[in-house]
DSSP file (Angstrom, degrees, kcal/mol; ACC not computed):
  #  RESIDUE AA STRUCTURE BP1 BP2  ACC     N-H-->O    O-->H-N    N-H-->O    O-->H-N    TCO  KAPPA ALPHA  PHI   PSI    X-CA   Y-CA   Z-CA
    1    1 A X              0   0    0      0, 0.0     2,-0.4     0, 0.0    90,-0.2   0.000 360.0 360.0 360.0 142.8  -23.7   -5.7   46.9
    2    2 A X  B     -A   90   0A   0     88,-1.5    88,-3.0     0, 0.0     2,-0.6  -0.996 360.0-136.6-137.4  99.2  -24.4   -3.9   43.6
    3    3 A X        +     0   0    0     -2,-0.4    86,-0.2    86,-0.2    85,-0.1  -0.721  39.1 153.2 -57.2 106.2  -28.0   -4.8   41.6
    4    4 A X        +     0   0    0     -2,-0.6    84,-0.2    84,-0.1    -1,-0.1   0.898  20.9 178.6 -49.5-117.2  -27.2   -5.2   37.8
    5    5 A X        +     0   0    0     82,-2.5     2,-0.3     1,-0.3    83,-0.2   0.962  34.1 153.1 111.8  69.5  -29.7   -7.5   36.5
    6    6 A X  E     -B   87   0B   0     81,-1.3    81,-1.9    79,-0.0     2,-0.3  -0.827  55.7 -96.8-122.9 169.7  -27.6   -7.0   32.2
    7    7 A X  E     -B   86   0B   0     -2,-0.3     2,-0.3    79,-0.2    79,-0.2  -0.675  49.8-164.3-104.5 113.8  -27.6   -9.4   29.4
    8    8 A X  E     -B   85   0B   0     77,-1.8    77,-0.6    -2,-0.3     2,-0.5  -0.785  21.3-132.0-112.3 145.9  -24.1  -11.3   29.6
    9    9 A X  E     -F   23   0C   0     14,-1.2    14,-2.8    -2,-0.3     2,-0.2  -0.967  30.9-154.2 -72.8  87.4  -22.0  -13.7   26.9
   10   10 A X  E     -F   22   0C   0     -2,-0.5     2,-0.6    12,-0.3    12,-0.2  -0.510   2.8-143.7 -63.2 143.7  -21.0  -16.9   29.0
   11   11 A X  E     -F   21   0C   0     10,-3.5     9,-3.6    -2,-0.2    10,-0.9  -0.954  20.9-158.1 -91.2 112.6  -17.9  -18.8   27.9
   12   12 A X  E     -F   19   0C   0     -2,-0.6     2,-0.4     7,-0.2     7,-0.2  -0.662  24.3-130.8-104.3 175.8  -18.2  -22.5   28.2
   13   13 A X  E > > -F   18   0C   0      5,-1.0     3,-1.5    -2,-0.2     5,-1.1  -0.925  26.8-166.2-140.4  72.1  -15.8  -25.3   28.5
   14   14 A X  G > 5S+     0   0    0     -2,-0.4     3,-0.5     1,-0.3    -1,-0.1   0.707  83.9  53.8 -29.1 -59.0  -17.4  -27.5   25.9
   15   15 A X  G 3 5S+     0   0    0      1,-0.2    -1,-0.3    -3,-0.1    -3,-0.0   0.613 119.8  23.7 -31.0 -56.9  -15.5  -30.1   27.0
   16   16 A X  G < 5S-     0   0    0     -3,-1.5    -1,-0.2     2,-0.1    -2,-0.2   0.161 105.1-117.5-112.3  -0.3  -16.3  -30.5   31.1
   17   17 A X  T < 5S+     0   0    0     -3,-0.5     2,-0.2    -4,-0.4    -3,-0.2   0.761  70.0 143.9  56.0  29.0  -19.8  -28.5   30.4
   18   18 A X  E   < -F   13   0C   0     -5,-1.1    -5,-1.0     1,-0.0     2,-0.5  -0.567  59.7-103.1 -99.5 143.1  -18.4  -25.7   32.6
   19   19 A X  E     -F   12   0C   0     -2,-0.2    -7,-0.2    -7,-0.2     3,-0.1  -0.765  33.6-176.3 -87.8 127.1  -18.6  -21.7   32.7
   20   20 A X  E     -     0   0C   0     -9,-3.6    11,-2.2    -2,-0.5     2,-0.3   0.693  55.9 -60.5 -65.5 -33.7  -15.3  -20.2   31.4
   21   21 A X  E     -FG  11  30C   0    -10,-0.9   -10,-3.5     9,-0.3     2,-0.6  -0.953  53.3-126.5 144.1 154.9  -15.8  -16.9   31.8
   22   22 A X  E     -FG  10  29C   0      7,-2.6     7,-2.9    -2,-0.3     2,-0.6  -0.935  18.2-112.8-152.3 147.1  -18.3  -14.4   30.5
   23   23 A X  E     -FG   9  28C   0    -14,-2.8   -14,-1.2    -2,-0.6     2,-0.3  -0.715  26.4-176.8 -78.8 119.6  -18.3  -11.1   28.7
   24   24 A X  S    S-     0   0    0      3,-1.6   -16,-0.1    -2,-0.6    -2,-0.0  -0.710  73.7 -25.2-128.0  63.4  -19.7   -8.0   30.8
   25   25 A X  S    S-     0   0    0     -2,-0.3    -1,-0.3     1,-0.1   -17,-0.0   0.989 124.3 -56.3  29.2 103.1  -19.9   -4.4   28.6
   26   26 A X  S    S+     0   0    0     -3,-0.1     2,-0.4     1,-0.0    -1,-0.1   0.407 117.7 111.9  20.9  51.5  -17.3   -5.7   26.6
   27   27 A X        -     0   0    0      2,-0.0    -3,-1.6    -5,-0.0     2,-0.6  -0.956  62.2-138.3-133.4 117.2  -14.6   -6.5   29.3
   28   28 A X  E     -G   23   0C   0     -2,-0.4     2,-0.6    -5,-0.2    -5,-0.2  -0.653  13.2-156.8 -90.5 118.1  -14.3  -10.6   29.6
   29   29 A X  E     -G   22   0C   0     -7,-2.9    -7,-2.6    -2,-0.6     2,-0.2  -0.880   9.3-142.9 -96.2 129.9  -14.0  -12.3   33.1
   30   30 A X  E     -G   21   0C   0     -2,-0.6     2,-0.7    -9,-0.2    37,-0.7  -0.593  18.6-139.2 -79.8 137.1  -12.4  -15.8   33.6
   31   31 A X        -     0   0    0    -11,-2.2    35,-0.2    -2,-0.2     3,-0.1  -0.930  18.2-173.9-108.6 117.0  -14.4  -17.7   36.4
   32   32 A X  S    S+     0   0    0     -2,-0.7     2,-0.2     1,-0.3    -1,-0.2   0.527  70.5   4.8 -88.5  -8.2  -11.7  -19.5   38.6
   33   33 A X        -     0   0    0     32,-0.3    32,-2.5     3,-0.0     2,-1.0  -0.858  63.5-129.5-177.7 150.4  -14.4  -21.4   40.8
   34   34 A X        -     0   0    0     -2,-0.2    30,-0.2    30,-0.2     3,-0.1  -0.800  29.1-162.4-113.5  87.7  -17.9  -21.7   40.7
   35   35 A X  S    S-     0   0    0     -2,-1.0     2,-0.3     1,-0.1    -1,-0.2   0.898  70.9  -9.5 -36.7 -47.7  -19.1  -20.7   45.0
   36   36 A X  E     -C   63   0B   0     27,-1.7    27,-2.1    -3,-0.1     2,-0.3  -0.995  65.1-152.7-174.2 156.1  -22.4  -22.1   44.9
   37   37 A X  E     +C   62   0B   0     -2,-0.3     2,-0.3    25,-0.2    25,-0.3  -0.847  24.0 143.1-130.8 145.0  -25.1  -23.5   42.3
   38   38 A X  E     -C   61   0B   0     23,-1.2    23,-1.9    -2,-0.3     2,-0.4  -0.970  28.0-131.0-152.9 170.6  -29.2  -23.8   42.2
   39   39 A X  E     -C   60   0B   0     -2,-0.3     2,-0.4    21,-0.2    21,-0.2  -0.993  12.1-136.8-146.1 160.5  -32.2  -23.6   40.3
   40   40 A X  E     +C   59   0B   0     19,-3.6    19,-2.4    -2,-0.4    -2,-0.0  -0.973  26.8 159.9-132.4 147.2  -35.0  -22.2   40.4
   41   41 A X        +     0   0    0     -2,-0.4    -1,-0.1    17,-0.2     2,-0.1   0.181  40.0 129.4-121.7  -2.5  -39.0  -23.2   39.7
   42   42 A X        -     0   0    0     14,-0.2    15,-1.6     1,-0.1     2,-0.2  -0.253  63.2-112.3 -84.1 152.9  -41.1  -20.7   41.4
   43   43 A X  B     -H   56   0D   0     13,-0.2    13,-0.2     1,-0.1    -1,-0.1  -0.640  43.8-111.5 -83.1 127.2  -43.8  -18.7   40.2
   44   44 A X    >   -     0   0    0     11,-0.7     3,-1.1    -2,-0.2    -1,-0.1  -0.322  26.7-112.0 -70.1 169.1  -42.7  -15.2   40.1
   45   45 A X  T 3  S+     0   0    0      1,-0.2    -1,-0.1    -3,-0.1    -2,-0.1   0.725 109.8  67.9 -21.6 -59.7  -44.5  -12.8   42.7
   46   46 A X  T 3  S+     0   0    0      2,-0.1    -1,-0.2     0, 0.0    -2,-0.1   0.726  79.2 109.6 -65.7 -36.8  -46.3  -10.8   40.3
   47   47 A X    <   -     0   0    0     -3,-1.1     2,-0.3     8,-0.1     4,-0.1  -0.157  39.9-177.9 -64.6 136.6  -48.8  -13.9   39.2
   48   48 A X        +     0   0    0      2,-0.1    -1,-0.1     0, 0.0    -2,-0.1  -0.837  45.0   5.8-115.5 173.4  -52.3  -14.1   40.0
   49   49 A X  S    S+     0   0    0     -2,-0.3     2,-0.0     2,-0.0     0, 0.0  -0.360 108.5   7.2  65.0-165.7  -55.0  -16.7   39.3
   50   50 A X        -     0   0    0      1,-0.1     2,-0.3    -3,-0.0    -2,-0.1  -0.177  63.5-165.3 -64.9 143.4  -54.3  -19.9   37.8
   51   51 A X        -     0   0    0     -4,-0.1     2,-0.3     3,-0.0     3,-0.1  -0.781   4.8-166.9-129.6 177.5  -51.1  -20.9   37.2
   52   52 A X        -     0   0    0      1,-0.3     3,-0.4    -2,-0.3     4,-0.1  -0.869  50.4 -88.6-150.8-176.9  -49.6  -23.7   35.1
   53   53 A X  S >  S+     0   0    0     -2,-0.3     3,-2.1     1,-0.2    -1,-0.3   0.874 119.8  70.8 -70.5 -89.4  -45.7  -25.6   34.8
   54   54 A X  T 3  S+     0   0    0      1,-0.4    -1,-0.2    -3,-0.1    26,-0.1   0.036  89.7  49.2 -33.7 -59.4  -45.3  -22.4   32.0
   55   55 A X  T 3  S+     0   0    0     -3,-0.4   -11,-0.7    -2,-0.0    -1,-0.4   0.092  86.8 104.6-101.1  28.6  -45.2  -19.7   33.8
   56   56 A X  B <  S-H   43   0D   0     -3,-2.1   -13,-0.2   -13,-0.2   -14,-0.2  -0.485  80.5 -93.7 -86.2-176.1  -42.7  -20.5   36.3
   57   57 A X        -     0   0    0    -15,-1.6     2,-0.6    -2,-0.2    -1,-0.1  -0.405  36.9-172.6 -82.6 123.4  -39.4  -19.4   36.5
   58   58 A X        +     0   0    0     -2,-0.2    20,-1.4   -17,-0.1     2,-0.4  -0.899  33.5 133.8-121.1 101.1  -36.9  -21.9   34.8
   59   59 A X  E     -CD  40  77B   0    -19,-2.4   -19,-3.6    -2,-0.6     2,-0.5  -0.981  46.7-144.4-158.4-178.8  -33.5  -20.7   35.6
   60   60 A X  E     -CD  39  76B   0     16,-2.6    16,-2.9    -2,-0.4     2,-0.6  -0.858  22.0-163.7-127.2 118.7  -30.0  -21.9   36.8
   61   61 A X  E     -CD  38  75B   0    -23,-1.9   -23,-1.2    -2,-0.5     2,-0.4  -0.882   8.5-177.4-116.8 136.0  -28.1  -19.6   39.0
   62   62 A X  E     -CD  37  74B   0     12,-1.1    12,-0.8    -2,-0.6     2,-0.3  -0.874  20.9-148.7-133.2 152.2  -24.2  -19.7   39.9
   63   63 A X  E     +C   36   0B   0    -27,-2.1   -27,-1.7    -2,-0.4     2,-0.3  -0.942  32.8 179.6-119.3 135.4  -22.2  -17.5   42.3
   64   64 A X        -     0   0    0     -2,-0.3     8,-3.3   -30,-0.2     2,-0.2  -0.995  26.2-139.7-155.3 141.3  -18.3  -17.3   40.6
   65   65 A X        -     0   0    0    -32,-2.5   -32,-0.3    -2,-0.3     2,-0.3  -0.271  30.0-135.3 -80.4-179.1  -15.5  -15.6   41.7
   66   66 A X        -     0   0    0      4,-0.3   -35,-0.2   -35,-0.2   -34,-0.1  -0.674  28.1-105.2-123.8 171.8  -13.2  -13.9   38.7
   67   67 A X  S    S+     0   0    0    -37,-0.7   -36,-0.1    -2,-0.3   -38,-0.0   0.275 127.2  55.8 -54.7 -19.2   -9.9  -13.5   37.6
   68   68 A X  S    S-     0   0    0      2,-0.3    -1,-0.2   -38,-0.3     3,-0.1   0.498 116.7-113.2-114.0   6.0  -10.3  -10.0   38.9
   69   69 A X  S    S+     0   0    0      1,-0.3     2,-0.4     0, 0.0    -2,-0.1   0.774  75.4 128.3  81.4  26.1  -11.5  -11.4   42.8
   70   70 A X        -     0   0    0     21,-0.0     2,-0.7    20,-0.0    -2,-0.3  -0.814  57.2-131.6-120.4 155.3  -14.6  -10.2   42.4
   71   71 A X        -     0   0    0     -2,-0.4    20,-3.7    -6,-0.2    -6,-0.2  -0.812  20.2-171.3-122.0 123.2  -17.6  -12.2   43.0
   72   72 A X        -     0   0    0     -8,-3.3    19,-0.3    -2,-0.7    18,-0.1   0.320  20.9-162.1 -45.8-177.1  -21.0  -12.7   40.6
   73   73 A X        +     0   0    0     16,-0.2    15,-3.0   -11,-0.2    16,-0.5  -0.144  32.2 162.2-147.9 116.9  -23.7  -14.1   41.2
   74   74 A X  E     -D   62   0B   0    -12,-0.8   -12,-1.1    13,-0.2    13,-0.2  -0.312  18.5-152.0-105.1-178.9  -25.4  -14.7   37.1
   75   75 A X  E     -D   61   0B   0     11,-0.4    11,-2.1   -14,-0.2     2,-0.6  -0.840  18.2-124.5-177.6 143.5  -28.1  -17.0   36.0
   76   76 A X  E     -DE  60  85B   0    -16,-2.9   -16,-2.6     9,-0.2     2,-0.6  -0.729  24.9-155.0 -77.7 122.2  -29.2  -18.9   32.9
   77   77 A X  E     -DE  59  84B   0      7,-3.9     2,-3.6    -2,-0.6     7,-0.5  -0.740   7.0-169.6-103.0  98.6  -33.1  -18.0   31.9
   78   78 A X  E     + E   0  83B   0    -20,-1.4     2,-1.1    -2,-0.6     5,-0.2  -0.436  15.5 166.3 -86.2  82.8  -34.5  -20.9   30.0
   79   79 A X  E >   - E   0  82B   0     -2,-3.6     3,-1.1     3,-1.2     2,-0.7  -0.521  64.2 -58.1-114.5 102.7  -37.9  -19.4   28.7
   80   80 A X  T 3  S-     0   0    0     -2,-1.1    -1,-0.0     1,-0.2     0, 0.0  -0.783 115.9 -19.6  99.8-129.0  -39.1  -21.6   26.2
   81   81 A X  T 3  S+     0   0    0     -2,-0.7     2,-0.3     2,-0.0    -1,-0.2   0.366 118.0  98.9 -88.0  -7.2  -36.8  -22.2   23.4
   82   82 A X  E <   - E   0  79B   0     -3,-1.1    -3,-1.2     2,-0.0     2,-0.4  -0.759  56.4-160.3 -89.7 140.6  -34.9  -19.0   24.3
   83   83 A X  E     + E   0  78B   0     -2,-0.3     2,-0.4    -5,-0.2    -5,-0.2  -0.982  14.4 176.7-123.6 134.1  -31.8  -19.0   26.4
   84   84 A X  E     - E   0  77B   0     -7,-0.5    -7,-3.9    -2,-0.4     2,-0.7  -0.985  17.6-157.5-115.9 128.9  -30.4  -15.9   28.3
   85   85 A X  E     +BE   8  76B   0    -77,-0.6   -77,-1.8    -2,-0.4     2,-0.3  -0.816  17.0 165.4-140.3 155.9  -27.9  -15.1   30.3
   86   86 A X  E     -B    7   0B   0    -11,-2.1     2,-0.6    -2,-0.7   -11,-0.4  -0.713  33.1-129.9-134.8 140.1  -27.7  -12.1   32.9
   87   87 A X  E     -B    6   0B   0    -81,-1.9   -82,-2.5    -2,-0.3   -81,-1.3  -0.693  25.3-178.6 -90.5 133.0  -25.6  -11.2   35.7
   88   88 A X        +     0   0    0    -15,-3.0     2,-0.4    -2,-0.6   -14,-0.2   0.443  54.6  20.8-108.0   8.0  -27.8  -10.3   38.6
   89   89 A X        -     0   0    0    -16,-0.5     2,-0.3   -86,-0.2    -1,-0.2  -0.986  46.4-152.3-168.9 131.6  -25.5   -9.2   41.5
   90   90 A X  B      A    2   0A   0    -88,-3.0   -88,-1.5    -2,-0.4   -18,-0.2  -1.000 360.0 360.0-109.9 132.3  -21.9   -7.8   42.4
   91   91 A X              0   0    0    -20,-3.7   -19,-0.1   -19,-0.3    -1,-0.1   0.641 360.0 360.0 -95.1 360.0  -21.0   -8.9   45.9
């Protein structure tokens, strides 16, 4: 397993609301199946004191094989009105 943790392009599939595929230093992978799906809500690690709904975690994580066999694991980071998303892992 290989830690990333870069700023990705997803492809959707407007249509079925699906990930296509995503762009990765400028080399595009097609996602043939999506392994396994979550979200996450947790308050990172770091926080101390009081905490509030804000400063947890809002993001949406997929594991996806490629075109190329190689398997992902990305995630969408919803903070606020900003949306990012970053590949965190090669398995």
């Amino acid at each position: 397993m290989r830690f990333i943790c870069e700023k990705i392009e997803v492809i959707y599939d407007r249509e079925n609301l699906t990930i296509k595929g995503f762009i990765w230093r400028n080399r595009e992978y097609k996602v043939l199946e999506i392994l396994s799906a979550w979200q996450d809500w947790k308050f990172p690690s770091s926080l101390s004191g009081k905490r509030t709904w804000l400063q947890r975690h809002h993001r949406n994580y997929f594991v996806v094989k490629t075109d190329t066999s190689e398997v992902f694991q990305i995630y969408l980071d919803r903070k606020g009105n900003k949306r990012e998303w970053i590949l965190l892992k090669i398995f």
